[in-house]
C-alpha positions as CSV (number, residue, x, y, z in Angstrom):
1,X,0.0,0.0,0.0
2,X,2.1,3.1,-0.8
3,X,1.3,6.1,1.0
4,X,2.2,8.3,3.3
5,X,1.6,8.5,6.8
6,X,-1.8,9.9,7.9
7,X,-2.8,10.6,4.6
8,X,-6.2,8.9,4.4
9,X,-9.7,10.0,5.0
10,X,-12.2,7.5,5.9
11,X,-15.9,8.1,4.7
12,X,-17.6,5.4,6.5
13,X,-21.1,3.5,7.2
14,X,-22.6,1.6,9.7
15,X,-21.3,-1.7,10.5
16,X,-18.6,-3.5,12.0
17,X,-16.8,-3.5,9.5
18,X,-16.0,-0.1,9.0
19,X,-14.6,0.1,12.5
20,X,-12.0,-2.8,11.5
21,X,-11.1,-0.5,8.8
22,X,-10.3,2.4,11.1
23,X,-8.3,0.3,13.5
24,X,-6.5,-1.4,10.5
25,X,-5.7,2.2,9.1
26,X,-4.2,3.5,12.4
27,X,-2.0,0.3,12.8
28,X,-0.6,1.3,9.1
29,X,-0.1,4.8,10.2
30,X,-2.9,6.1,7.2
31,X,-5.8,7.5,9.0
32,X,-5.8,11.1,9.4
33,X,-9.8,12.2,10.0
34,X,-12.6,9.4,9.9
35,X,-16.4,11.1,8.2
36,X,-19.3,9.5,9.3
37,X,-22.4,9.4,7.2
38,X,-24.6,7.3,9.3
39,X,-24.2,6.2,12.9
40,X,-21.5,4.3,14.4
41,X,-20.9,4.2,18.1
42,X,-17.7,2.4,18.2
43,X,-16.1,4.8,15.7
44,X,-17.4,7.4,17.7
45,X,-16.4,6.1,20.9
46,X,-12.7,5.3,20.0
47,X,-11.9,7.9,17.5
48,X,-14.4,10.7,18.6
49,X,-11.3,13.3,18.2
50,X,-11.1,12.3,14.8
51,X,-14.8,12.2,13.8
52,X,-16.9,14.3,11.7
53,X,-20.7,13.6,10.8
54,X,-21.8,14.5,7.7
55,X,-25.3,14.2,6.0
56,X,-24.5,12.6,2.1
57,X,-26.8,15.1,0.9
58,X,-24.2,17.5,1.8
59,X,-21.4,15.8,-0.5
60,X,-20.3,18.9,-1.7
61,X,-19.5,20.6,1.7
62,X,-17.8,17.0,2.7
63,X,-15.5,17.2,-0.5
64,X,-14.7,20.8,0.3
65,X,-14.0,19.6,4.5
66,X,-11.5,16.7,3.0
67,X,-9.7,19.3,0.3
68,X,-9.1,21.8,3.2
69,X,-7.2,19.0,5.1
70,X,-5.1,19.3,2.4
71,X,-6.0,15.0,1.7
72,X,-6.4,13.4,-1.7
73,X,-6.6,10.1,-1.1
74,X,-10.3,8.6,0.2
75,X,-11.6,5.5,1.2
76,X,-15.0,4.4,1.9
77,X,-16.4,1.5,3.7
78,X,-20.1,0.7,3.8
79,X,-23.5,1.2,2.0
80,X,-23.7,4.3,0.6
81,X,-27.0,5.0,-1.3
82,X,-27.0,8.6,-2.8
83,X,-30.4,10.5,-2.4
84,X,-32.6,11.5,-4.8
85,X,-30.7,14.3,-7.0
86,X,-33.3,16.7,-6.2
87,X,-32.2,16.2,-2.8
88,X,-28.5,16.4,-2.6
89,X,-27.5,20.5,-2.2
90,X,-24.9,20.9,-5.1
91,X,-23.2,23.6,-6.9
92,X,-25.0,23.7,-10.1
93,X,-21.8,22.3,-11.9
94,X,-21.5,19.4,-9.7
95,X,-25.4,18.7,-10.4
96,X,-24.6,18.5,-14.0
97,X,-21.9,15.9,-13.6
98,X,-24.1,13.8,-11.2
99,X,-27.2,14.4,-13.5
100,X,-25.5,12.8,-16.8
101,X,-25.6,9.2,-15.5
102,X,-28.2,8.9,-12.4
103,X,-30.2,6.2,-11.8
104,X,-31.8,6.0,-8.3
105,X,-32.7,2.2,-8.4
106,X,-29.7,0.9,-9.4
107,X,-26.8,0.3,-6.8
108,X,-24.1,-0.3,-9.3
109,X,-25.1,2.7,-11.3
110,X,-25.1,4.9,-8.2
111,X,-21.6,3.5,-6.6
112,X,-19.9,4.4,-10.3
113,X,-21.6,7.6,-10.6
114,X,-20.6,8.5,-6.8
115,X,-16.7,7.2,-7.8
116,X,-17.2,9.7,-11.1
117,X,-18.1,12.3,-9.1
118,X,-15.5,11.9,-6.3
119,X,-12.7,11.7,-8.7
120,X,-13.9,15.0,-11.0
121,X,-13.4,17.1,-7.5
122,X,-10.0,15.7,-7.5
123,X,-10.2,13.1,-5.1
124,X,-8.2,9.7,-4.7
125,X,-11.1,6.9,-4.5
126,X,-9.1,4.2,-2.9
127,X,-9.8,0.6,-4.0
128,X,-10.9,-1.9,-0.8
129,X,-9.4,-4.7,-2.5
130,X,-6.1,-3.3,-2.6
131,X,-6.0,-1.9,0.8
132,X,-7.5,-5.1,2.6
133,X,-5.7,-7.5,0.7
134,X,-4.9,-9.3,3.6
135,X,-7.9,-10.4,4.8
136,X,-8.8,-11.4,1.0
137,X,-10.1,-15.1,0.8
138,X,-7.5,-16.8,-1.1
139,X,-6.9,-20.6,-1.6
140,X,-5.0,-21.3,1.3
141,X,-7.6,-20.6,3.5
142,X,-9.5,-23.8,2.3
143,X,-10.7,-26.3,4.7
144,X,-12.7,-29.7,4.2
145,X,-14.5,-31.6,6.2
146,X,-13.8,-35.4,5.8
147,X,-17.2,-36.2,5.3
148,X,-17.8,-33.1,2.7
149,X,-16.5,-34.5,-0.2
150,X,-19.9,-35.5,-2.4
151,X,-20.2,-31.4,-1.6
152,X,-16.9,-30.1,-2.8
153,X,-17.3,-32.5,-6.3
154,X,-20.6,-31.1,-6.7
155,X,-19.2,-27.2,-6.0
156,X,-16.4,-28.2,-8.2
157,X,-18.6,-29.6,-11.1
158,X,-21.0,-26.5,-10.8
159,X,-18.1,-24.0,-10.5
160,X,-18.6,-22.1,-14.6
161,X,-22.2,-22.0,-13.6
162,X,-21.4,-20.5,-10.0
163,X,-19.4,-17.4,-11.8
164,X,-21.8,-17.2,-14.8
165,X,-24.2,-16.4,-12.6
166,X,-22.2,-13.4,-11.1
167,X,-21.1,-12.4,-14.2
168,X,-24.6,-11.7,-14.9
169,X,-24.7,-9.4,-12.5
170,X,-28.0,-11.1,-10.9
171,X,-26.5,-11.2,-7.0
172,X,-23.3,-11.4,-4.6
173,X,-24.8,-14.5,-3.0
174,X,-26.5,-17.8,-3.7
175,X,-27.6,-21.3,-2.0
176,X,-27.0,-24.5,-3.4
177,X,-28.6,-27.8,-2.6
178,X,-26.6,-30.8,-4.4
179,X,-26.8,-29.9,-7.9
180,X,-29.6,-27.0,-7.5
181,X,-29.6,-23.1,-7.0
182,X,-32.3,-22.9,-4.3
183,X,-32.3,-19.5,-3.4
184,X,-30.8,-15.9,-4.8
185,X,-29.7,-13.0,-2.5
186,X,-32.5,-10.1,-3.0
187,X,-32.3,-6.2,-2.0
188,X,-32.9,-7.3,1.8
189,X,-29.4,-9.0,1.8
190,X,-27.1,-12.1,3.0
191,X,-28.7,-12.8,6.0
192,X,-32.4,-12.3,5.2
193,X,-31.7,-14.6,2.9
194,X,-30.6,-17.4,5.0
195,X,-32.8,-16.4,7.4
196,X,-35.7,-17.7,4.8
197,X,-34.0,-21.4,5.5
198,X,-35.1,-21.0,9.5
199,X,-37.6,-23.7,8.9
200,X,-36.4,-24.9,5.7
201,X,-33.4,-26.4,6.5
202,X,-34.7,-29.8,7.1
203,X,-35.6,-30.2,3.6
204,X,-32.6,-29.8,2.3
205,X,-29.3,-32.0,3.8
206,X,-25.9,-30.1,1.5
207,X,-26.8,-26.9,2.0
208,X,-24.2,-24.4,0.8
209,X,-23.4,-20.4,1.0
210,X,-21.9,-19.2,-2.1
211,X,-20.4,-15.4,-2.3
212,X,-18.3,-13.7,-4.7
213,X,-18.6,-9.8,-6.0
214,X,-21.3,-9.3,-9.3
215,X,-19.9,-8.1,-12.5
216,X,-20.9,-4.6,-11.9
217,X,-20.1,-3.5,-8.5
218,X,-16.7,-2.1,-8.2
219,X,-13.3,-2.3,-5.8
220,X,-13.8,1.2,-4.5
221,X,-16.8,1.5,-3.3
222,X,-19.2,-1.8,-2.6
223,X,-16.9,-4.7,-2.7
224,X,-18.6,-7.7,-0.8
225,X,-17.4,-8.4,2.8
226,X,-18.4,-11.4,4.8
227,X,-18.0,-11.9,8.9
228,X,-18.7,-13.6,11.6
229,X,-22.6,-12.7,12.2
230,X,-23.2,-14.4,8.6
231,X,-21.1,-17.4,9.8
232,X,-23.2,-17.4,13.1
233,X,-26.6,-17.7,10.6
234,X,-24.9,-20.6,8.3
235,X,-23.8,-22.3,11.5
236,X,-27.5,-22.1,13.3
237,X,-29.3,-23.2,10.5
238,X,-27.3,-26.4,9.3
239,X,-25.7,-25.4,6.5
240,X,-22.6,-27.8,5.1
241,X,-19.8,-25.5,3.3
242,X,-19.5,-22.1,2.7
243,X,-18.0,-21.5,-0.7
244,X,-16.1,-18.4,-1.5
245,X,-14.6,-17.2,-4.9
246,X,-11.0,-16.9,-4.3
247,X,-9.5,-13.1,-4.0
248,X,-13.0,-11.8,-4.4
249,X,-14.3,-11.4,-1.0
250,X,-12.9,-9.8,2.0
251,X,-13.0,-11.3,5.1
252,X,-13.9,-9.3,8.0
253,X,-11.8,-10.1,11.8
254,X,-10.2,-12.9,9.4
255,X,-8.7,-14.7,11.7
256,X,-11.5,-15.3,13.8
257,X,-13.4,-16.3,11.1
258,X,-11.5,-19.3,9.9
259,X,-10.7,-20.3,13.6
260,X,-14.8,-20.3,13.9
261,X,-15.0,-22.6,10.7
262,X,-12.4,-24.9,11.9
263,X,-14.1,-25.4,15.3
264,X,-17.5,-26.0,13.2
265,X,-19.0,-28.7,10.7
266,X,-18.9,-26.2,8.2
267,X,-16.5,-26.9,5.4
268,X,-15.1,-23.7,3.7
269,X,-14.4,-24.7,-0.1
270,X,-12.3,-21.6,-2.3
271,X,-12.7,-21.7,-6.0
């Protein structure tokens, strides 16, 4: 990662995630002011000297806050959803640039559009793949059960349908039963999704998670993360593996993550 020291700003989310992002930018030495665009005790708790809450509907006053730290370099971790452009107070240049390409119901439009718009005020979007690519999944990371391995043929055999799937750009997540797709990842998310198999689970006896990133979202700003509450869900309601596309999802508290795995039934299989 080459930058200088304390030469990041983080725009951050909800979520525990971006809190593992500000501690892993202090132990680098990177973070120099964290902006908040939605609640986060813990960030505000630990780093309250270095916190600033912003509304996104003010983007232009928090683009004019980071250039006046003299910072170029950006990096933001969680859901952002831009308002309705009617909504957003905007010099009328920036409304033309944001105007050009904006489509409210679409996620990946609106993340592109947002990096667009960052980078025309001359702004450093920082990609979350290259910072965190530690706690990428990778191959190593593998582990099989002994009694998994009907499952990992089956994941194996289904792997070009798997990523045609997120090439598509239909979902970050899926379920798979044996040879079947049972179930797609909606707009209410990961775990609503497993959630659904709460009293389906008995049906089904080779249940497994699959995750990867879609062909449309990009590095910078909604890259897919996967932690420990997700685990929690796959572990509750009897699912067998957990199948991750390799370098394509980062892992958040990492470590504890494949240590829960290990001490579980749960097989994670890396393609």
């Amino acid at each position: 990662m080459a930058t200088f020291k304390n030469d990041i700003i983080l725009i951050a989310g909800s979520g525990d995630f971006a809190f593992e992002a500000a501690n892993f930018l202090t132990n680098k030495k990177k973070l120099n002011h964290i902006i908040l665009i939605s609640k986060n005790e813990k960030i505000s708790n630990r780093y309250k000297r270095i916190v600033s809450s912003f509304n996104l509907k003010d983007i232009e006053n928090i683009i004019k806050f980071i250039k006046k730290r003299l910072i170029t370099k950006v990096l933001i971790i969680g859901y952002v959803q831009l308002p309705p452009i009617n909504e957003i107070r905007l010099s009328l240049s920036s409304k033309i640039i944001l105007s050009k390409n904006f489509f409210l119901n679409d996620i990946n439009n609106q993340s592109k559009i947002l990096k667009k718009f960052i980078e025309s005020k001359k702004l450093k979007l920082l990609s979350q793949k290259i910072i965190f690519d530690q706690l990428l999944i990778s191959n190593s990371d593998q582990h099989l059960k002994k009694d998994h391995k009907i499952i990992y043929k089956n994941v194996l055999k289904n792997s070009l349908i798997i990523k045609k799937i997120f090439s598509l750009n239909l979902s970050q997540s899926l379920v798979m039963d044996g040879d079947r797709i049972i179930a797609i990842e909606d707009i209410f998310g990961t775990d609503n999704m497993i959630k659904k198999f709460k009293n389906l689970n008995k049906q089904f006896k080779n249940l497994v998670f699959i995750k990867s990133i879609k062909k449309d979202q990009i590095n910078e700003i909604d890259f897919p993360i996967i932690g420990n509450k997700t685990l929690e869900l796959l572990i509750k309601f009897n699912f067998k593996a957990i199948c991750l596309l390799n370098k394509n999802i980062i892992v958040s508290n990492k470590n504890t993550f494949i240590e829960n795995i290990n001490k579980s039934k749960l097989s994670l299989i890396v393609i």
